[in-house]
N, C-alpha and C positions, 0 to 999 in steps of 0.2 A: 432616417432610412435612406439608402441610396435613393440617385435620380432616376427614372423610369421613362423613357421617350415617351410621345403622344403617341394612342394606336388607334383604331378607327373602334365605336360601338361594337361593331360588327364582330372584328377580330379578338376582341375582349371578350365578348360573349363565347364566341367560339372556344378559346382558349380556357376558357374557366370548365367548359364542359369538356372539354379532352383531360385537364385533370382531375374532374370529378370520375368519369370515367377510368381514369389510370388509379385514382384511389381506388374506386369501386372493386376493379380487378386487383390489388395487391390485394384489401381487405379478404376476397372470396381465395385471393391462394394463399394466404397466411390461416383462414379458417381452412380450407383442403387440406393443407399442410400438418397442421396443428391436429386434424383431425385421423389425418394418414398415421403419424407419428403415431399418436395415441394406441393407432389400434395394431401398428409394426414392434409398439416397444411393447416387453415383458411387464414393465412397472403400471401402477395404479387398476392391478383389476382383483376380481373378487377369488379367493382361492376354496374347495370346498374340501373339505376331508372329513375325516371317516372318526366318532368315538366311538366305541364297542359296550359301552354303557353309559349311565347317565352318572354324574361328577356328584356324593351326598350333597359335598360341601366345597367350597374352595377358600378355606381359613388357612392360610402357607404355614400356618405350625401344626396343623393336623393333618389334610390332605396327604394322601397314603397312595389310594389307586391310580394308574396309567393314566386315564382320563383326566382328574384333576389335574395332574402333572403337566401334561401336554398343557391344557389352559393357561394353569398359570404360568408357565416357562414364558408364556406371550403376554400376560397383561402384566407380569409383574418383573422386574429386574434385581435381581443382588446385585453383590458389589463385584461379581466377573461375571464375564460371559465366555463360552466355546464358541470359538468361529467353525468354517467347514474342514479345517485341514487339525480339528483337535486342539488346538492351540488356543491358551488363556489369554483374555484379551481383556480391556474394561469395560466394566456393565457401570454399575452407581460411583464406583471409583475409577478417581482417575488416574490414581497408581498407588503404590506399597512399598512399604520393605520392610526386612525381617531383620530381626537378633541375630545373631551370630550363634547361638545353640537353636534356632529356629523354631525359639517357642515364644515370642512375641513379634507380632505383626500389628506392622501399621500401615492404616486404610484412609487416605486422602480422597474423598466426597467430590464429585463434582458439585459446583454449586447451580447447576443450570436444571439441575433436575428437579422434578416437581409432581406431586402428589393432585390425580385430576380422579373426579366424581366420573357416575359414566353418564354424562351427556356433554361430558368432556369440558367441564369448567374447572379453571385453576384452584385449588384448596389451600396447599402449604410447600415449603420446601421439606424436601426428602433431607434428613439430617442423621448425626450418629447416633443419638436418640431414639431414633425408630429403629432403627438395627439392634440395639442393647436391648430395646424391648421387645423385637420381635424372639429373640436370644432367649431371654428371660419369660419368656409366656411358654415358651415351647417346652423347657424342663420344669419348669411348675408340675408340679405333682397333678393341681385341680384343673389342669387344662387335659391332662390325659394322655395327652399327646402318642400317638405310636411308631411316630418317627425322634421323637426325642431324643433317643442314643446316636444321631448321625451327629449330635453337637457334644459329645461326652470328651474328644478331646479337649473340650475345654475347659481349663481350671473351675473345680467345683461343682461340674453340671452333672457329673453323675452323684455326687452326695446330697444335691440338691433336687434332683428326678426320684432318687432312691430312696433316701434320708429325711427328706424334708427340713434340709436347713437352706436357709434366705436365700428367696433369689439375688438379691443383693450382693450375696459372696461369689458369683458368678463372675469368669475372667473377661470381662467386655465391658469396656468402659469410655466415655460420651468425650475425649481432651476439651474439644469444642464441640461447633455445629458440625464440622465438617471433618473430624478426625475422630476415627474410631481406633481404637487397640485390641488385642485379641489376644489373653495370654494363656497358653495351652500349657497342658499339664504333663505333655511329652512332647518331644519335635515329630511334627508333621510334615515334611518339603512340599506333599504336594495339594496344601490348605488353601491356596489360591483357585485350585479345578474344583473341588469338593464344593466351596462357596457359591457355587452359580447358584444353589435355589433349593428347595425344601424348607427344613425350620431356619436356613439363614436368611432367608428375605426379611424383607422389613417390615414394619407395623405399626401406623398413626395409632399411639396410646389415645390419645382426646378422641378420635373417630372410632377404633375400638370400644369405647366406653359408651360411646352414642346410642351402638348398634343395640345396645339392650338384649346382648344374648344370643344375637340375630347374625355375626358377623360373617360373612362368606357365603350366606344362605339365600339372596338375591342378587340381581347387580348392582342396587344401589345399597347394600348392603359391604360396599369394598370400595374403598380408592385403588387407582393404577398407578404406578411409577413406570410402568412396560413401555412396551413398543406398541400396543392394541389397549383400548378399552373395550369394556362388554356395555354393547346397545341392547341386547336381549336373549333372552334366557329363556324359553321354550320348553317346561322342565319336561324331560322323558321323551322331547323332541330335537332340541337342535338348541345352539348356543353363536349368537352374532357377535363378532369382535370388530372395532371399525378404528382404524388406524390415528393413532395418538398424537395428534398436531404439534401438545404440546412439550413431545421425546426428544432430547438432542443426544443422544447416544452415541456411542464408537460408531456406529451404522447408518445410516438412514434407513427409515421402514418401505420398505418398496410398493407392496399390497396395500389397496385402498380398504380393506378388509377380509376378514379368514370368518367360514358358515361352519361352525362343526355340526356334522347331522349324526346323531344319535342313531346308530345302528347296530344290533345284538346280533343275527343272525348275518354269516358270512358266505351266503350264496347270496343275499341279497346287497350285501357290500361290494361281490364280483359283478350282478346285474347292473349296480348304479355307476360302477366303474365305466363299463364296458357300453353305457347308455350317457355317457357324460355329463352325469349329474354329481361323482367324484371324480379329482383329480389328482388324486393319491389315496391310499390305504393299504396297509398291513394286510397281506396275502399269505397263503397254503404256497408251496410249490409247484403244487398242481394246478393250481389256480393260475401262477403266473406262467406256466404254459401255455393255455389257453390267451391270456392277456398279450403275450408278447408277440405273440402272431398279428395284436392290432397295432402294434408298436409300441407299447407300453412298457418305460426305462424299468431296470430291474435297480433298486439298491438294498446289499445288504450284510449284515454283522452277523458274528457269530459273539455271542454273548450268555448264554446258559448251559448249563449242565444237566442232561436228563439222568438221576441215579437212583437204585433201591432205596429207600429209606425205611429204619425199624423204629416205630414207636416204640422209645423206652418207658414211656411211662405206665407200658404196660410189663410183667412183670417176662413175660417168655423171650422177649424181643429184647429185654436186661441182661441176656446169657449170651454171652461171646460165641459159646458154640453153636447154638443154634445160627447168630444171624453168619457164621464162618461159612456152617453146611449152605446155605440156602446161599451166598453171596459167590462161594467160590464153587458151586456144583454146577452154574452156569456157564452151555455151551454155549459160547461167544460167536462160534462161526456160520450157527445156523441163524441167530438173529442177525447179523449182519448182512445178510446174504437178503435178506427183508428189508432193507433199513429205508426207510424213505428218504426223498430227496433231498430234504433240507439238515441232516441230521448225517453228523459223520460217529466210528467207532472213537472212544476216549479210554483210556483207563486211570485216566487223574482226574481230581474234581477242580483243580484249577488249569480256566482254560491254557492253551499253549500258547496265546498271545498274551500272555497278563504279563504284568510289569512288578517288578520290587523297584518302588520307586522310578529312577529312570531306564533303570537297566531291564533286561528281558528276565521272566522267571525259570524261565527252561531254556535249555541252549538246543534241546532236539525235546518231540513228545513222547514219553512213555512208552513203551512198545511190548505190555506184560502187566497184569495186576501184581500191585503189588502184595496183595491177599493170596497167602502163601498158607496150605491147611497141612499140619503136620505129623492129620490121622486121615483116613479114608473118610466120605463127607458122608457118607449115612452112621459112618459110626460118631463122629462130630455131635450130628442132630440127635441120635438115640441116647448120649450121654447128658446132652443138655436138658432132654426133655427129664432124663430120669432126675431131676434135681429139683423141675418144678414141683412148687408146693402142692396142684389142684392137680388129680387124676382122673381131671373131665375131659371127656375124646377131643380133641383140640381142631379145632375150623379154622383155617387160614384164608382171610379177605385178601386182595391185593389190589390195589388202584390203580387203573390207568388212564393216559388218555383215551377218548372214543374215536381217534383217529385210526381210520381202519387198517394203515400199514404198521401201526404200531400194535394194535392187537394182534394183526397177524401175528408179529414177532413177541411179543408178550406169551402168544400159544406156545411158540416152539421151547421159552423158559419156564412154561407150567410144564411141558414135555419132561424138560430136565431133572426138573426137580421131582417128576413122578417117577422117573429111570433111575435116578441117582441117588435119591433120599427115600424115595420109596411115600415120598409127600405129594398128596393132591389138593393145589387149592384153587381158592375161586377167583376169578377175572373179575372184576368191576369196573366196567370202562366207564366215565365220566367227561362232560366238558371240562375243559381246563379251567374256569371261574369255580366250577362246582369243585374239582380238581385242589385246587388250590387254597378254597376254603376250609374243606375236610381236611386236610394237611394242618392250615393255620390253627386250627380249634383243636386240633390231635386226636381226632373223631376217626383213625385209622388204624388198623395191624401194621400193614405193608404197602407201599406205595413208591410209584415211580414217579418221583418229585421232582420236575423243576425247580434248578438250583441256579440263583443269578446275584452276584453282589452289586454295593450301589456303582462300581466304577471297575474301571481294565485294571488295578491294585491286586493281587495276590491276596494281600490281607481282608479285601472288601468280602471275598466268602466263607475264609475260613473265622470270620470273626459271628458268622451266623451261629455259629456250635458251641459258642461260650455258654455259661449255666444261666448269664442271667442274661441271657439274651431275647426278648419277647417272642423272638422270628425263629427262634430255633426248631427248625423242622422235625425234629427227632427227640427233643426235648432231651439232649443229654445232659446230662449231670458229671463232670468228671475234672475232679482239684486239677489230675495231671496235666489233662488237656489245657485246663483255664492257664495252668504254669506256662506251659507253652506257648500261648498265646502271649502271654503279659512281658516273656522274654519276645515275642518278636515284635512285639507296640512300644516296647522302650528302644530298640533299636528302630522305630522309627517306620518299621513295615520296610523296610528299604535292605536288609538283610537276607538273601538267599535261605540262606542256611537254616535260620531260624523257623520261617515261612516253610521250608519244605519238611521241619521235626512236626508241625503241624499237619500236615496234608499227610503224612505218612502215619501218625496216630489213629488219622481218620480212616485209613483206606486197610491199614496192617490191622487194627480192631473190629473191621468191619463196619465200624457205625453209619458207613455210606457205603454202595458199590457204584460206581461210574459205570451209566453203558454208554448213552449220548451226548456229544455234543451238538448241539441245535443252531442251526443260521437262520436267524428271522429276517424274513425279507418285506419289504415296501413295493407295490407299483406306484408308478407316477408316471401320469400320461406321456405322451412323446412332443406336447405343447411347453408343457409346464417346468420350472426349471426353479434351485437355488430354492429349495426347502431341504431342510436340514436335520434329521433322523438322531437322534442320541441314543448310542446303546444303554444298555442297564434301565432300562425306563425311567430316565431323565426326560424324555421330550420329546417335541417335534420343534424347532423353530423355522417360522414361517417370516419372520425380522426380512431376510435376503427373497421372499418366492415369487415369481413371476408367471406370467402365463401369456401366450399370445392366441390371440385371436383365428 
């Protein structure tokens, strides 16, 4: 070591305490500091939001309702992810490419990823094997699945959902650990967005096997490959996610963990907001009037279709003319003149921002039904009616929301339809869960149905209305239609033309009337920042959110 002059006791003592002292003070302002930081930056604090029910299950090849979705969008990761500007980015992969007819794709695995328990211990690597088999459990017949047709593009998975032939003939296949293949049965271009999550997530077979029946049904009950695992599960109360040490994702997770608190009723979802115990949640419009007065950001999509819908499976609501009279004898101007805030006029059931492929599917919106009656509409109804087989005095239900501006306006097309058809029938306003359910089950006459496909695709709603479609709202049955359809799936859904001989079957037979388009909006507080909303109820992701102090 260097030479060091003689110093006196004295001055050695000294000196050693002016840098015990000088350490002293850096140590307290690098804690200051570090502590300042902590509470100026957005990253590592707790974010709380809002479910609107409690999640049955979260098994990623069954999981159906909103809630589940949100969850797992965050504990678990496919092989892409959406960033904030929409754009496909990688999630388990770390890149691709495709065939040149663009019906095989291939899927290079990161290998950094990894399958964690939730008390966040390391289990297994994430590999293409767990993709094949998440694939393959989801069209099994015995698994049930009711999301299963979102993987029908793929070679054999609908005669294998349908049919009951092998999952094995299923076009997904292991090359190694780390490369997955995907060979679809028509070209798809936009099979990379599709991927983020539903029945394409992945699934430890060996830990599936474990669960005994049980999978998805607690927290330890699932591995995570996400950006969050789940600490605790609260059932009918709240759900704790606590950030995944062991994620090396396109991302870094920012949030030291997301509380989902279980809340059904949405005047108390406005209270908890407005009391800071949420710091986002799915809001009324009216609701975020009130909100925004506290500062609270508005963000929000338009993404559904409010339209009459006829059960066919009943046999009156099977007669053209009848749903013609009642679809096309509605004054348009007086419900409009009603229309609540969030909800614009439509008369196409595919929204005006949807996409064929890359390009836009409308070049301007519609401005006219295209349901054109080419007899006067009380005569329309009185000739359908004479056809029916039952000459029981005929009750017409109609379902709606219990949303008070849309009853109002529901009134003014019972009005119409008492002026114009000389038909009175009944209001039945409903929550939208109760709403939606009677729809699903086809427990309906008539009913103003929410209509939303999985993704901004043109094809994603008109492929609701196929015959063998589980989701089909109106239960139709019709070859011509399914023809239609099948010519715009082998072009790829990317063809205008096709897509719109579709929508105008729908709209020119009546089997749908378009009245609303819907903007669903989110608040989030005026702290909080970089949470990430998915239209078509894909999600919430919480990967990017912040919050300051």
């Amino acid at each position: 070591m260097p030479y060091a002059p003689a110093q006196s006791a004295h001055r050695i003592l000294q000196g050693c305490w002016i840098r015990r002292l000088l350490c002293l003070f850096c140590v307290c302002s690098l804690l200051l500091s570090a502590s300042s930081c902590s509470k100026d930056s957005p990253a590592g604090k707790l974010i709380n939001y809002v479910l609107e029910g409690e999640p049955a299950q979260l098994d990623p090849q069954f999981a159906s309702s909103y809630s589940a979705r949100i969850v797992l969008m965050n504990c678990m990761e496919g092989l892409t992810r959406i960033d904030s500007q929409g754009q496909v980015i990688p999630g388990a992969a770390a890149r691709w490419d495709v065939s040149s007819d663009q019906k095989t794709w291939t899927f290079y695995l990161r290998q950094d990823a990894y399958w964690v328990a939730n008390d966040g211990s390391q289990v297994a690597p994430v590999t293409a094997s767990d993709f094949v088999f998440g694939m393959q459990r989801a069209v099994d017949p015995a698994t049930q699945s009711p999301i299963a047709s979102e993987l029908y593009p793929v070679e054999g998975a609908q005669d294998i959902h349908e049919r009951g032939e092998s999952v094995d003939t299923l076009g997904a296949t292991a090359l190694d650990d780390f490369t997955l293949e995907i060979r679809l049965s028509y070209p798809v271009s936009d099979l990379p967005r599709r991927i983020s999550s539903g029945p394409w997530l992945p699934c430890n077979e060996e830990f599936f096997l474990s669960t005994g029946g049980s999978y998805g049904l607690e927290k330890d009950m699932l591995l995570y490959n996400g950006p969050f695992r789940m600490m605790q599960w609260e059932h009918d109360v709240s759900l704790r996610l606590k950030a995944n040490s062991k994620y090396r994702g396109h991302n870094a997770v920012q949030p030291s963990g997301v509380l989902f608190q279980i809340i059904k009723d949405s005047d108390e979802v406005q209270k908890a907001l407005t009391e800071s115990d949420l710091d986002a949640a799915p809001v009324t419009s009216k609701q975020f009037e009130s909100l925004e007065d506290k500062g609270f950001q508005e963000v929000f999509f338009e993404d559904t279709t409010w339209a009459l819908c006829f059960n066919q499976d009943e046999e009156m609501w099977q007669n053209e003319s009848i749903r013609k009279a009642l679809g096309g004898s509605v004054e348009r101007d007086l419900l409009y003149n009603t229309m609540p805030g969030h909800m614009s006029a439509t008369y196409g059931l595919v929204l005006s921002s949807a996409l064929a492929g890359d390009q836009s599917y409308r070049s301007a919106p519609l401005e006219a039904s295209p349901l054109v009656l080419d007899k006067e509409a009380r005569v329309l109804y009185s000739q359908g009616v004479s056809t029916l087989s039952s000459d029981e005095e005929i009750s017409i239900d109609v379902l709606c929301p219990d949303d008070m501006d849309i009853q109002l306006a529901m009134g003014f097309m019972q009005q119409s339809w008492q002026k114009n058809i000389g038909v009175y029938v009944n209001l039945v306003p409903l929550s939208e869960s109760e709403l939606a359910r009677r729809i699903q089950n086809g427990n309906y006459q008539v009913a103003l149905c929410a209509l939303r496909g999985d993704d901004d695709q043109a094809i994603s709603i008109l492929k609701l209305f196929e015959s063998d479609n589980d989701k089909n709202p109106v239960q139709l049955k019709s070859s011509q239609y399914d023809a239609l359809l099948s010519t715009a799936r082998q072009k790829g859904g990317t063809d205008v033309a096709s897509l719109q001989a579709c929508e105008e079957y729908l709209l020119e037979h009546a089997v749908v009337v378009p009245i609303y388009a819907q903007k669903r909006i989110f608040a989030m507080a005026e702290n909080v920042s970089g949470i990430l909303f998915h239209p078509f109820d894909k999600g919430v992701d919480f990967i990017g959110a912040g919050k300051l102090d």
